[in-house]
DONU-841551 format. One record per atom (N, C-alpha, C): x, y, z; residue in one letter. Coordinates in steps of 0.02 Angstrom, whole numbers, padded with zeros to 5 digits, always signed. Layout:
XYZa ...
***
This chain:
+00042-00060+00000x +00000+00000+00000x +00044+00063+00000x +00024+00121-00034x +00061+00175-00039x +00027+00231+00011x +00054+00301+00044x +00011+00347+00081x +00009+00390+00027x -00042+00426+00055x -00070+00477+00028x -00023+00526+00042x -00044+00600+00019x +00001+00665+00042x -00038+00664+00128x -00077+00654+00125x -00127+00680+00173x -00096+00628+00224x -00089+00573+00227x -00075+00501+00271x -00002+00517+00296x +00028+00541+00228x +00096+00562+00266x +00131+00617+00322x +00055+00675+00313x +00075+00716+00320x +00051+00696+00414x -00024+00666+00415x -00067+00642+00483x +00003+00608+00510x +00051+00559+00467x +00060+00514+00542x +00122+00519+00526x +00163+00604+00510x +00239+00586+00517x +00292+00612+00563x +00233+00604+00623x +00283+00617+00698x +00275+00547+00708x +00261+00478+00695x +00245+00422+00683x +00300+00391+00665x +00298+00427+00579x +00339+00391+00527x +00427+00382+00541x +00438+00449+00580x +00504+00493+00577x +00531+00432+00661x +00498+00409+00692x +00514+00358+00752x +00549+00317+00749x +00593+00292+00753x +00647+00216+00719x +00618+00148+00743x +00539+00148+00802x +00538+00096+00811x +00464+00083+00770x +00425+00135+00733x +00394+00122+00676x +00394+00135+00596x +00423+00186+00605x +00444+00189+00536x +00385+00191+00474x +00383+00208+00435x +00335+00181+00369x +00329+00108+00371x +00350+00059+00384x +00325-00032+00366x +00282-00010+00437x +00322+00013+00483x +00255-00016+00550x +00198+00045+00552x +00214+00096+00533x +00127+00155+00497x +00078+00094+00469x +00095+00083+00404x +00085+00020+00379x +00057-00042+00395x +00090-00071+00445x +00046-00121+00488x -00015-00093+00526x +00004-00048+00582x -00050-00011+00613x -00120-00014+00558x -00120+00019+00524x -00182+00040+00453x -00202-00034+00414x -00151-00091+00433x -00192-00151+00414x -00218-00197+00470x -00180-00143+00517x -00226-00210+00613x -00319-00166+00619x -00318-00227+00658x -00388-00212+00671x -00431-00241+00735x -00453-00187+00767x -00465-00190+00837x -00529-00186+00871x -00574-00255+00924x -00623-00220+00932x -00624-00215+01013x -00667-00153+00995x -00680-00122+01094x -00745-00147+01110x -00748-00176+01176x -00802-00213+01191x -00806-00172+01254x -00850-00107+01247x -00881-00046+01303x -00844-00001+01276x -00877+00062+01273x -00855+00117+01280x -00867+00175+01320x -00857+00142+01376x -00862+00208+01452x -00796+00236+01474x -00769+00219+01537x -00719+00271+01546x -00645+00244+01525x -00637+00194+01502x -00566+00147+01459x -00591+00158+01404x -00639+00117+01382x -00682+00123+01302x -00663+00180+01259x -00675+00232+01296x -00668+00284+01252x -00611+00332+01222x -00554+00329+01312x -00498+00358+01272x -00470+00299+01221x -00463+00236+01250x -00444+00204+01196x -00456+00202+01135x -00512+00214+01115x -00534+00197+01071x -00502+00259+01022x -00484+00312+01071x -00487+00403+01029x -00406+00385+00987x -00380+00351+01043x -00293+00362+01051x -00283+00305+00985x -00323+00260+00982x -00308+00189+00939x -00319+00227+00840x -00383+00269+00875x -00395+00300+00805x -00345+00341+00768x -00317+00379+00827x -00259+00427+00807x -00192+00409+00782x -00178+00351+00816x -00144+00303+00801x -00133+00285+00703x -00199+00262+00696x -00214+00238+00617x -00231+00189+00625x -00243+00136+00673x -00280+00071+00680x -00328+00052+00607x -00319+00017+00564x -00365+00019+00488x -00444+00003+00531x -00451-00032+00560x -00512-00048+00577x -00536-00038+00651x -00595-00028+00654x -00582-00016+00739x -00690-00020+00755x -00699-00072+00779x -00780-00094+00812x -00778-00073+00872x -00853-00048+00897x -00870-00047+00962x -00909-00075+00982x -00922-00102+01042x -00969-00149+01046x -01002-00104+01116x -01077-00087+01132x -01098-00057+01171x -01173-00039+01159x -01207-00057+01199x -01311-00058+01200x -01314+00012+01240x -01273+00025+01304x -01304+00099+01321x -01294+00138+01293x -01352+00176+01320x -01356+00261+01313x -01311+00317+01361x -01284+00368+01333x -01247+00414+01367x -01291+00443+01430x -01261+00444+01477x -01302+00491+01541x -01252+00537+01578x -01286+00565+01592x -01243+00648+01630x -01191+00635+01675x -01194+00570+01700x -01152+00566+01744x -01088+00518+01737x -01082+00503+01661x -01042+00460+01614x -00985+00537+01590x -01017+00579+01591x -00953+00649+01570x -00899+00658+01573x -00902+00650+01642x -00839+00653+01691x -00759+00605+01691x -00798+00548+01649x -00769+00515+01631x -00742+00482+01575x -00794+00498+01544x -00798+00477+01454x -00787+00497+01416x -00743+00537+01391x -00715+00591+01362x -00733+00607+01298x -00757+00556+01266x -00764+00557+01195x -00844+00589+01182x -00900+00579+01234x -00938+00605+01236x -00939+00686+01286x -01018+00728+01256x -01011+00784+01249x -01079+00797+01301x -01108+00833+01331x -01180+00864+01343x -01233+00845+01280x -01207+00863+01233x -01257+00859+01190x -01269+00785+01165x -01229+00741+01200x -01243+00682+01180x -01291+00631+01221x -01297+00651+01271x -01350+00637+01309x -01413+00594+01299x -01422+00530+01321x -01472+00497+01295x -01474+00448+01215x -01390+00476+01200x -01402+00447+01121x -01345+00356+01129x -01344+00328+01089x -01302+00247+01097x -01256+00262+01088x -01206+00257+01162x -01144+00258+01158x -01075+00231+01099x -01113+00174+01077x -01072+00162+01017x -01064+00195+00941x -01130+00194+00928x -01141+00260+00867x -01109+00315+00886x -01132+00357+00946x -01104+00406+00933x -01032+00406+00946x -01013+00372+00988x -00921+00376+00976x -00885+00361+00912x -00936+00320+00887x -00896+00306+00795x -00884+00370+00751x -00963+00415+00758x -00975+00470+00725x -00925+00540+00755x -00898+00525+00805x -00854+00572+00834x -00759+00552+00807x -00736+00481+00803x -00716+00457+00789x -00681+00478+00698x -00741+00462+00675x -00728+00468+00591x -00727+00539+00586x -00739+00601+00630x -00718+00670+00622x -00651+00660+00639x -00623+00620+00673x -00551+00641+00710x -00504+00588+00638x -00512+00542+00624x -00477+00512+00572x -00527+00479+00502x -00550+00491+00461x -00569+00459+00403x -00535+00417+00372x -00477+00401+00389x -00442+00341+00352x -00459+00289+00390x -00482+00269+00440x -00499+00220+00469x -00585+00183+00449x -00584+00112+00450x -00648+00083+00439x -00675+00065+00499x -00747+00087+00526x -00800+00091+00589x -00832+00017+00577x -00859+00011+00640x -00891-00008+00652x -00951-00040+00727x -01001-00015+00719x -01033-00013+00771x -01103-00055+00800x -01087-00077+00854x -01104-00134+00868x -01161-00120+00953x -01238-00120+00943x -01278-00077+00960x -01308-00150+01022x -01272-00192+01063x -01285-00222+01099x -01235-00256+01127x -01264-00278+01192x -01249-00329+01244x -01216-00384+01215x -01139-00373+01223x -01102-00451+01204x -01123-00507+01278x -01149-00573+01235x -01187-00609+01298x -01153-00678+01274x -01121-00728+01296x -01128-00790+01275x -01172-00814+01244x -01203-00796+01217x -01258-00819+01168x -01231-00797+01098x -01240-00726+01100x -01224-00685+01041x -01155-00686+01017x -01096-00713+01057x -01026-00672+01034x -01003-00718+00995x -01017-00757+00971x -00993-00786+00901x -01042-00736+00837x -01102-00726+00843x -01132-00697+00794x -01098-00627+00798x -01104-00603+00837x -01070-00512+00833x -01010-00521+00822x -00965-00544+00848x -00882-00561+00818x -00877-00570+00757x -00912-00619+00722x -00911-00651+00673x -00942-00570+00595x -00976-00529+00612x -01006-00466+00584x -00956-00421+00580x -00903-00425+00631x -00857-00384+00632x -00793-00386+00582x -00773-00471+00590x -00722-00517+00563x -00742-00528+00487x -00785-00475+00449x -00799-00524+00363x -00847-00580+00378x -00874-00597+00406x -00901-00651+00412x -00879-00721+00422x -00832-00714+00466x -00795-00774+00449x -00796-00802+00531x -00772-00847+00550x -00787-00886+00612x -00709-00849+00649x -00746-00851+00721x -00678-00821+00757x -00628-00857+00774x -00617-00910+00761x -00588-00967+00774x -00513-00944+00741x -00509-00917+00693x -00458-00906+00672x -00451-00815+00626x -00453-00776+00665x -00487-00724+00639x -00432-00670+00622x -00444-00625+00586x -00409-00581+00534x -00419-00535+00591x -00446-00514+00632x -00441-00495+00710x -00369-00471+00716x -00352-00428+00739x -00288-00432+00765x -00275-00415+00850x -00340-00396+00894x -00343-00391+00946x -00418-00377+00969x -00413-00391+01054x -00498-00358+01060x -00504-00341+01122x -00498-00279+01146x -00499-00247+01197x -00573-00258+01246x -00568-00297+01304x -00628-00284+01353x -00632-00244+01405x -00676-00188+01400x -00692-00145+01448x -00732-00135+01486x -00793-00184+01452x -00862-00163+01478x -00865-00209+01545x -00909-00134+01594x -00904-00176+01667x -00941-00226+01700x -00977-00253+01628x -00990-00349+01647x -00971-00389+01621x -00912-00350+01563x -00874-00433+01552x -00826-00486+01609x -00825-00445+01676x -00781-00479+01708x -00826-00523+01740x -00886-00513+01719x -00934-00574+01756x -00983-00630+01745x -00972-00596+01669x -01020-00650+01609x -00954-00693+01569x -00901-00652+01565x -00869-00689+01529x -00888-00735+01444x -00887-00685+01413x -00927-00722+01362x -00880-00729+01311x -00814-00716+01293x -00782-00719+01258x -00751-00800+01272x -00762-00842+01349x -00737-00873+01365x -00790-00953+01312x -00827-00932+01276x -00864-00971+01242x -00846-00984+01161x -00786-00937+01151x -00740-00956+01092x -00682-00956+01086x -00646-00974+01038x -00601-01000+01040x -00529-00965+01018x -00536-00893+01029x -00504-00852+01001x -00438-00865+01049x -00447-00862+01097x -00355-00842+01139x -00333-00938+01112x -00382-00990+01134x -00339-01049+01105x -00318-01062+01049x -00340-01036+00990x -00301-01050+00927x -00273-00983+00912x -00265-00938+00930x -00237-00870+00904x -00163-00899+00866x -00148-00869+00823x -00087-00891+00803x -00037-00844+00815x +00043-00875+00803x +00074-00839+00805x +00107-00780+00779x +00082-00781+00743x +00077-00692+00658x +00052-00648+00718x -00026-00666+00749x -00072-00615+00764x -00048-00596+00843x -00001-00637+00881x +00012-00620+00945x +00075-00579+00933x +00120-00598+00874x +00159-00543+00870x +00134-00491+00882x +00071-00459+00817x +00080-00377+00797x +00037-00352+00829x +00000-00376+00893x -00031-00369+00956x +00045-00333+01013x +00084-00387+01005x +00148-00342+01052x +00191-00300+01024x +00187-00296+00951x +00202-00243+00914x +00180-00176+00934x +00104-00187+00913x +00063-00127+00941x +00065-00104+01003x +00093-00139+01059x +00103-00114+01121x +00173-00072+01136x +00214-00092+01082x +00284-00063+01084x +00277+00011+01069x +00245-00002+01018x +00223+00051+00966x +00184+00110+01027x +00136+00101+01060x +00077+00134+01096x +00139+00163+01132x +00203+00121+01178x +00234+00132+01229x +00293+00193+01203x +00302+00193+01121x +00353+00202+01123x +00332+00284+01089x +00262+00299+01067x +00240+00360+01060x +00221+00391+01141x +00215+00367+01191x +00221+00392+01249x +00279+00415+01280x +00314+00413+01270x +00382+00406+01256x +00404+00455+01221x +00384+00454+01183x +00416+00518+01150x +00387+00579+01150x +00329+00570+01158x +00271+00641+01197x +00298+00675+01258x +00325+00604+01313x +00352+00655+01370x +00422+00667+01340x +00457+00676+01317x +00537+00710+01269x +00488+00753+01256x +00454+00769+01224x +00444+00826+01194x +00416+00878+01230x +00401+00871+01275x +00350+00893+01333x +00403+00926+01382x +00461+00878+01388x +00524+00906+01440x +00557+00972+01399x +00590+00933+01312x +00616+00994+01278x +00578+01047+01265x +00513+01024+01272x +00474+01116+01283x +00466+01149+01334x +00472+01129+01388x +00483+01125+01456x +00549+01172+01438x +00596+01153+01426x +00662+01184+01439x +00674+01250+01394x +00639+01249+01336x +00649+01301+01278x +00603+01355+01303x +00553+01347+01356x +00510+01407+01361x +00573+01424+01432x +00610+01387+01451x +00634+01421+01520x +00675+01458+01483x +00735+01442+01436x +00760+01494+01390x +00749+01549+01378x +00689+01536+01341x +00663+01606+01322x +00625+01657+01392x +00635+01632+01436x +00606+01660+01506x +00672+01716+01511x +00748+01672+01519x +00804+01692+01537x +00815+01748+01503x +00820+01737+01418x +00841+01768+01391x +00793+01849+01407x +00730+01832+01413x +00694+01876+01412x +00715+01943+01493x +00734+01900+01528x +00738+01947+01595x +00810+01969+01589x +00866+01956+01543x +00946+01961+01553x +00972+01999+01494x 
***
């Protein structure tokens, strides 16, 4: 795949990194990720993954926004109030990056359903061996329904897809990383110009 002017121009505090480079821009924009909740993890993740270039990126989530989700949820607004947390984070989402492909997923992952909703996300294809490249759980009853525990995704995952899963974590770690450098050398260039200014 080739970038655009536009692709190059979005992700080349990215590109210019030695531990991604253009091949790993590249990978990012062909992984694909789904978020299962989008409340107070759900959402920055979901903002930071987009910004990122993640090619694909699902949400999985049945509530509605309420006033007291604000404080925490960043991606939602006042005016969002009452509307499905998943839609509207997509639609907020595709303002912040358009090169990325949505998708939104307007219910309760239940052991019943999570082969059918997985499977809507994945091409249609069984999760058993899935073009998936990760799947973030947030929502605060998966730690109690456990419903992912009804397929077979962590036992056959292969080894391609657990790589560029710890890829992507290098990657996440190593733009943090370089945010606080940049944050210190601006830190230090405004004290400069403080000095210079009083001497």
């Amino acid at each position: 795949m080739k970038f655009t002017k536009k692709q190059i121009e979005r992700y080349s505090r990215q590109i210019i990194l030695k531990k991604i480079g253009v091949i790993g821009q590249k990978k990012l924009l062909k992984s694909s990720v789904l978020i299962v909740g989008a409340g107070g993890l759900g959402s920055p993740i979901a903002i930071y993954l987009t910004a990122l270039g993640i090619g694909k990126i699902g949400i999985i989530d049945k509530d509605n926004i309420e006033i007291s989700n604000l404080s925490r949820q960043i991606i939602f607004s006042t005016n969002d109030i009452k509307k499905n947390k998943s839609s509207t984070a997509i639609s907020k989402l595709k303002k912040l990056n358009p090169d990325i492909q949505f998708k939104s997923f307007n219910k309760k992952l239940t052991k019943k359903n999570v082969c059918d909703q997985t499977a809507k996300y994945n091409n249609g294809k069984a999760f058993s061996r899935p073009t998936l490249d990760s799947y973030i759980e947030v929502a605060n009853y998966i730690s109690k329904t456990k419903p992912f525990n009804n397929i077979t995704l962590l036992k056959e995952k292969d080894k391609k897809s657990t790589q560029r899963i710890e890829e992507l974590n290098q990657i996440i770690s190593q733009l943090q990383e370089e945010k606080q450098n940049l944050a210190f050398e601006n830190y230090q260039l405004q004290e400069k110009i403080k000095f210079l200014e009083n001497n």
